[in-house]
C-alpha positions in Angstrom: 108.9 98.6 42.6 109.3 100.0 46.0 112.7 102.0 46.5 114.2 99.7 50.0 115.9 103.0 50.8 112.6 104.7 51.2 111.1 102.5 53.9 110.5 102.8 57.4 112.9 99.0 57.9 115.6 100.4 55.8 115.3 103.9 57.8 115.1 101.9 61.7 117.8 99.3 60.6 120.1 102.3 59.6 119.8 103.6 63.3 121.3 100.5 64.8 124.9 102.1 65.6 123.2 105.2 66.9 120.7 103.4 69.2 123.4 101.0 70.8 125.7 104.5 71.3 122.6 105.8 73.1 121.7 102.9 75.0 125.6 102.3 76.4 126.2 105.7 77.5 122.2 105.4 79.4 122.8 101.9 80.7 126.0 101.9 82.1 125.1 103.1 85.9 122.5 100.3 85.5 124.1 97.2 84.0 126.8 98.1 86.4 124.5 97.8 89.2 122.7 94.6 88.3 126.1 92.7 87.5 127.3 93.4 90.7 124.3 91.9 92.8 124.2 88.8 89.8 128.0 88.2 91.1 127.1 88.4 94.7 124.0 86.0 94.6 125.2 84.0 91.2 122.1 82.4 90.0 122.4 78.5 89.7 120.2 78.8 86.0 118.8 81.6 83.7 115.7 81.2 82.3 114.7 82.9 79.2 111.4 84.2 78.2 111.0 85.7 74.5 109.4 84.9 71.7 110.0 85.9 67.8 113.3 88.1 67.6 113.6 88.1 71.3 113.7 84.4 71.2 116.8 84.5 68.9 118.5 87.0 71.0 117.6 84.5 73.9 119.9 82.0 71.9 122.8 84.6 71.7 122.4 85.2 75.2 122.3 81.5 76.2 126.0 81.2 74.3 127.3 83.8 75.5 126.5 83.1 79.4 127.3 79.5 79.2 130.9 80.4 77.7 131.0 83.8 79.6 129.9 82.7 83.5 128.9 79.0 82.9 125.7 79.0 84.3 123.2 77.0 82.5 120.5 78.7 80.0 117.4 77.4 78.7 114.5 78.9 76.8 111.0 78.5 78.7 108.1 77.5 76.8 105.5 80.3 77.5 102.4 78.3 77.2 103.5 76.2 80.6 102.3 79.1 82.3 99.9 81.0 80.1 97.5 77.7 79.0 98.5 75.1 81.3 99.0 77.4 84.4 101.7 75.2 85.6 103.4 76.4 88.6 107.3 77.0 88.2 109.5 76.3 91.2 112.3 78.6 90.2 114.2 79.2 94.0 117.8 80.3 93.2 117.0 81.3 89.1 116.9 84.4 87.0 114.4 84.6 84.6 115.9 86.6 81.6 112.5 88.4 80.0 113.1 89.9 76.5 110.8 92.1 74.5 110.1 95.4 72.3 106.8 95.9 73.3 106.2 94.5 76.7 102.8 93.2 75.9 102.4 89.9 75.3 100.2 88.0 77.8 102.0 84.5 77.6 105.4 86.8 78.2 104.0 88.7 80.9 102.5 84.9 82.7 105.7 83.2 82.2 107.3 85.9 83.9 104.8 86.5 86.5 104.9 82.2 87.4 108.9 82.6 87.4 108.8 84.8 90.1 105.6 83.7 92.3 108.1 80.4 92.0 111.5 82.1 93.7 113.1 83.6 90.4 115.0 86.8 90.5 113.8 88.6 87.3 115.2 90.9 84.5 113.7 92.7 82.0 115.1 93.8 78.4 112.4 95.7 77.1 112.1 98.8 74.3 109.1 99.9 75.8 109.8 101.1 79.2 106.7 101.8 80.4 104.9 98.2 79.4 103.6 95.7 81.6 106.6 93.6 81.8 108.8 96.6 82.8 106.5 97.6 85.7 106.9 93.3 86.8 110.3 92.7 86.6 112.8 93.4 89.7 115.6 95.1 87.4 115.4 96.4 84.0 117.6 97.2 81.3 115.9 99.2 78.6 116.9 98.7 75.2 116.7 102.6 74.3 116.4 101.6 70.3 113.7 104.5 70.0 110.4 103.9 68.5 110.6 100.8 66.1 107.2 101.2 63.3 108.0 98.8 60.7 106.7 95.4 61.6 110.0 93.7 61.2 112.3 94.5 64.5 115.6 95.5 63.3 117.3 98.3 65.9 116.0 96.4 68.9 117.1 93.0 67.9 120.8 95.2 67.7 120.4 97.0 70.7 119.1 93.6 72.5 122.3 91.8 71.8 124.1 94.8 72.5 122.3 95.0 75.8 122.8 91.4 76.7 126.8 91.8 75.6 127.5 94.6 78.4 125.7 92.8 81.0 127.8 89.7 80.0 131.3 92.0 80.5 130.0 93.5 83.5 128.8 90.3 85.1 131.9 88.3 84.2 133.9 91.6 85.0 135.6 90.8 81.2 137.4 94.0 80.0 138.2 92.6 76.5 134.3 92.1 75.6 133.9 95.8 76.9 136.0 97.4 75.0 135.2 95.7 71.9 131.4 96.3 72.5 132.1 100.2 72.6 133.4 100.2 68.9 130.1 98.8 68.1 128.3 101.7 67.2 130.8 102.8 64.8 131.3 99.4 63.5 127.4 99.4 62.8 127.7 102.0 61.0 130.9 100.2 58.3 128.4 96.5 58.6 125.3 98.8 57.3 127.6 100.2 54.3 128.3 96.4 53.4 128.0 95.3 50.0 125.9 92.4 50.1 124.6 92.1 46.7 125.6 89.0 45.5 123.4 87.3 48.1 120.2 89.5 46.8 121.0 88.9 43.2 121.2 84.9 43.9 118.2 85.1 46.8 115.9 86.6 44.0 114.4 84.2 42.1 114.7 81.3 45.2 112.3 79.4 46.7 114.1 78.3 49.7 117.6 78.4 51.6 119.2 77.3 54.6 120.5 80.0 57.0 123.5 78.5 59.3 125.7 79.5 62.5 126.6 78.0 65.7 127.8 79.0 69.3 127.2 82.7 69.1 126.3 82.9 65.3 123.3 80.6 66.0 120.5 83.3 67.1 121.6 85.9 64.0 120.9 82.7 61.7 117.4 82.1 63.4 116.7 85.6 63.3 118.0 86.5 59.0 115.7 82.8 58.4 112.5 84.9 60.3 113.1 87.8 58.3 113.8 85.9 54.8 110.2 84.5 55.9 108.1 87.9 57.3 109.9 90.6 54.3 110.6 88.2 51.4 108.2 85.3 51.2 111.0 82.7 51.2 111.0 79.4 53.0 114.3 79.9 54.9 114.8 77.3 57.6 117.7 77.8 60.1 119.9 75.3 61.4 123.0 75.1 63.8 126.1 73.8 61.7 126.5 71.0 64.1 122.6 69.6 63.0 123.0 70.2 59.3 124.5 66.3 58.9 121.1 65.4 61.0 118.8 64.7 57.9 118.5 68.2 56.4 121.8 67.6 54.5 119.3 65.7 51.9 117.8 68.8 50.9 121.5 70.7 50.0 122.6 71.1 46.1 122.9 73.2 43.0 118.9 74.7 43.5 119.2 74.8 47.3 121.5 78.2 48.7 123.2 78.2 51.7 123.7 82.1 53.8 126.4 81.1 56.6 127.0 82.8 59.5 130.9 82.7 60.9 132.2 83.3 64.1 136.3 84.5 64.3 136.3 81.5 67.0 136.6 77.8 68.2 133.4 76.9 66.2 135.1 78.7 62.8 137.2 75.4 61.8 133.6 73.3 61.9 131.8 75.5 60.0 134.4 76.0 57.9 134.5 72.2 56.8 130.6 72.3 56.4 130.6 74.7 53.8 133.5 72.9 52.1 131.0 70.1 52.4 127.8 71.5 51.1 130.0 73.4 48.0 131.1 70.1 47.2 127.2 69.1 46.3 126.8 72.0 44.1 125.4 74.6 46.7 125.9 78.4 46.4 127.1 78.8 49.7 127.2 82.6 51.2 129.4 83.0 53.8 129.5 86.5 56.1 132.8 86.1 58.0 136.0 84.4 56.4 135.0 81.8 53.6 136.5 78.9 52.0 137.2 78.1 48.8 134.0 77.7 46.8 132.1 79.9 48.8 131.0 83.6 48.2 132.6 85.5 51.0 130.2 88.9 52.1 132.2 91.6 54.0 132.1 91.0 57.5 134.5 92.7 60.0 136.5 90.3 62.0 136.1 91.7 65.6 135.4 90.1 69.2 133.3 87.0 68.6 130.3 88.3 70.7 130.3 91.3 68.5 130.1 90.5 65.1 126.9 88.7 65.1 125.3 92.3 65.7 127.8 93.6 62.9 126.6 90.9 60.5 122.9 90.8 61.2 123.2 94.6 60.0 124.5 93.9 56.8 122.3 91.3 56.6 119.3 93.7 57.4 120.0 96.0 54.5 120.3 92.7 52.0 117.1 91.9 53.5 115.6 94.9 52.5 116.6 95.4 49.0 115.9 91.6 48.3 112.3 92.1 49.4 111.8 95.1 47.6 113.1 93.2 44.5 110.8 90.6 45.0 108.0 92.9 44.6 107.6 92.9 48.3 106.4 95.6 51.0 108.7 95.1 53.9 107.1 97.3 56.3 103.9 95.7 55.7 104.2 92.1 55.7 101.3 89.8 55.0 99.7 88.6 57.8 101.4 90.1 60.5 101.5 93.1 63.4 103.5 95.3 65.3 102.2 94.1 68.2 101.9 89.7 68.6 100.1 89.5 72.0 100.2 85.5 72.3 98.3 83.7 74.6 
């Protein structure tokens, strides 16, 4: 069996904390800058363009403007511009481009029809010297330091990290600030996390539900990706408000649950789904505070738009030693590259 704490995932995950230290103290001239030209010409929307982990840091980012500023945010569909070559008329809009690599030709056409169409646009990229970087009017780099295990771990951190200080910035919120600059050292406690109990029950599975909502939502699309990519399990995320919507059917005694909570106003609803789904037999995971019947995993409670990051990293390091145990390589998942240049 390959030792987890031996591979290149376990090794890049581990660097979170130090990458979002870096990327604070490198960034703050510039997400200073930018915030203060986004609050004298507000943009009306935000469009989004990401796909894979991006994409789920696209769905933090789309909470936590909405509750933050208010401004409406909605993920594009890249293939509008990249296969249908539809024009976008995007006067008064900021399109919000996320990426590691930069590369991706639908990315780089969604982008490029955004701003032929009137759009304002802002990159969040790893690799600074890509094609997106060189297209976009402002970038924020993501300064997570080479990334070579095909799962992104560090840069999905240091994205929402990146799209928390331009949040505080933007909405000029002190609290968010100060909470995001414990972050690296929190990183560091959420790696240390014992999270065993999920691997143990996650071993033998064939298939699990991975919940949040409101700010926990992208961190449950992103731990469903990476149950998928590093240990072959068909995990399917959903937001707690959908999970009544049909895919309730699926829930009981051979069906887990991994939930993750927010300390805030969606805590009491997700609270009263996992009462829910216990009650049908479930083994319900639960990082944050959990109810009766549920297995808690140690979570920090912290500022709402911070402990998503803190529990993805726990999650990360579960991730790792589940695939491991599952006679899986997680650097080297079947199928798939560093690099996904979609067109």
């Amino acid at each position: 069996m390959i030792d987890p704490a031996r591979t290149l995932m376990f090794a890049e995950a581990a660097g979170a904390g130090a990458a979002v230290a870096a990327q604070l103290a490198a960034n703050r001239a510039a997400v200073a800058a930018i915030a203060a030209r986004l609050r004298a010409a507000p943009p009306r929307t935000i469009m989004t363009c990401a796909r894979g982990s991006s994409d789920h840091a696209a769905t933090f980012a789309k909470y936590l403007i909405e509750t933050r500023l208010g401004i409406p945010t909605a993920s594009a569909a890249p293939s509008v511009a990249s296969l249908y070559g539809a024009p976008a008329h995007a006067e008064a809009m900021l399109c919000l481009a996320i990426s590691q690599s930069g590369r991706s030709p639908d990315l780089l056409a969604s982008v490029a029809a955004a701003k032929a169409g009137g759009a304002a646009t802002l990159a969040l990229v790893n690799a600074v010297e890509s094609p997106l970087a060189a297209i976009a009017d402002h970038l924020l780099p993501l300064h997570a330091g080479p990334e070579l295990s095909v799962a992104a771990t560090k840069s999905f951190i240091a994205t929402l990290a990146a799209l928390a200080a331009l949040a505080a910035a933007w909405a000029e919120d002190d609290e968010l600030a100060g909470a995001l600059a414990a972050a690296p050292a929190l990183l560091a406690d959420a790696w240390a996390a014992d999270w065993t109990p999920l691997v143990a029950r996650l071993k033998e599975a064939r298939g699990l539900y991975v919940i949040g909502r409101g700010l926990g939502l992208g961190v449950a699309q992103e731990a469903a990706l990476k149950l998928k990519e590093t240990c072959g399990l068909h995990a399917e995320a959903f937001s707690a408000a959908e999970l009544r919507h049909g895919p309730m059917a699926l829930v009981g005694p051979d069906f887990p649950l991994l939930v993750f909570r927010q300390s805030d106003e969606t805590g009491d609803s997700v609270d009263a789904l996992v009462r829910e789904v216990a009650g049908h037999g479930a083994d319900v995971f639960v990082a944050g505070e959990a109810p009766a019947g549920a297995v808690a995993l140690p979570s920090a409670r912290h500022h709402p738009a911070v402990e998503p990051m803190l529990q993805v990293q726990s999650f990360y390091r579960a991730a790792v030693t589940l695939s491991a145990a599952r006679g899986m390589d997680p650097d080297r998942p079947p199928h798939l590259a560093k690099v996904t240049e979609t067109v």
